[in-house]
Each structure stands twice: as C-alpha cells, then as structure tokens.
N, C-alpha and C positions, 0 to 999 in steps of 0.2 A: 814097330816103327812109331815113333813117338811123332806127332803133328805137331808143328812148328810156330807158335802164339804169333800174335800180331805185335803185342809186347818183344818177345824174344829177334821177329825179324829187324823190329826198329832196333833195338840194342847192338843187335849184331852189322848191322847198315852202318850207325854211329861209328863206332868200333872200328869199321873198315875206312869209314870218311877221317875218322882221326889218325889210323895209321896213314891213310896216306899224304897227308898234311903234316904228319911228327908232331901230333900234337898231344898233349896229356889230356885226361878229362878235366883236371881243377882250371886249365885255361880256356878249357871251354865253358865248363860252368863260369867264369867268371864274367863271357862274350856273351851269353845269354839271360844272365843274372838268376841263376840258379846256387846253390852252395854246393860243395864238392863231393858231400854227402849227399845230398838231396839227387843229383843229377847220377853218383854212384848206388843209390838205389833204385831211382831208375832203371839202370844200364842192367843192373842183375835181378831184376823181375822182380822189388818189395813194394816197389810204389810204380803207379801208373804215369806214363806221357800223359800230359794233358794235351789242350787245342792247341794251349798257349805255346808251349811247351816245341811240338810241331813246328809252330809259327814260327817260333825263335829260332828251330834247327833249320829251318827250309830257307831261312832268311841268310843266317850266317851262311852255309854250305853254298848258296844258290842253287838248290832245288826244288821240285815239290814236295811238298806233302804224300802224295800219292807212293813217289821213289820211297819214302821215308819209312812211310805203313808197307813197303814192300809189295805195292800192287802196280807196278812198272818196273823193269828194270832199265826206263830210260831216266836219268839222274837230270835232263833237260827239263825242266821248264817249257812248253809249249811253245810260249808268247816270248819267251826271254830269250835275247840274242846269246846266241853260243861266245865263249869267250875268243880272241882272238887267236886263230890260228889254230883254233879245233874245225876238223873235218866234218860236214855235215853230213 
C-alpha cells in the first residue's frame, strides 16, 4: 500500500473542490494567479504548493489551510461564519 503525500492529498482536495464547483483548472489558475501549466504541475506532483500558493487556495474556496494539507476533514474555517443556510 502506497502512503499518500501531502503533495498528492492537496491535489486530490483541489481536484474534488473544482469538481464540485464545474470548474476547470486554467479558471482557477487564473483566480489565483498562477498559469495553467504552473498550477497543472502542481496538481500532478512536478512542482510543489507553496505557502502562497495555500493562501490563495484557502482564500478562493473559503477554507483552511489545514482542510487543504488534508489534516482536517473539516473544510470550515474555525473563525469564519458557515455560509448561509449550511447546518452547523
């Protein structure tokens, strides 16, 4: 059984926030100001997330960091009000 990178959990988080938003990567890279390539190397393990990187996913999705690196499976934010008309 192969263990699961910190790399590969973000990727795969992404991946799942973009499916369920219909989004492409190039429109995300372009929300975070990445290039299409750059943000698709990323997502398939050639080049690392950075902090910034993070910052910008956690910002756009509205979540943490933490959710992102795959070390919560709560996608909340602590401090940040739940959006309306999500059950707490």
């Amino acid at each position: 059984m192969r263990l699961q990178t910190q790399e590969n959990k973000t990727a795969q988080i992404v991946l799942d926030l973009l499916d369920t938003r219909n989004m492409t990567q190039s429109a995300l890279a372009d929300e975070i100001g990445l290039t299409r390539q750059a943000l698709s190397s990323k997502i398939n393990g050639t080049r690392s997330f950075t902090k910034k990187d993070y910052a910008a996913l956690a910002d756009f999705f509205n979540t943490s960091v933490d959710y992102l690196m795959g070390r919560t499976l709560d996608p909340w934010p602590v401090d940040t009000p739940q959006a309306e008309g999500v059950a707490s």
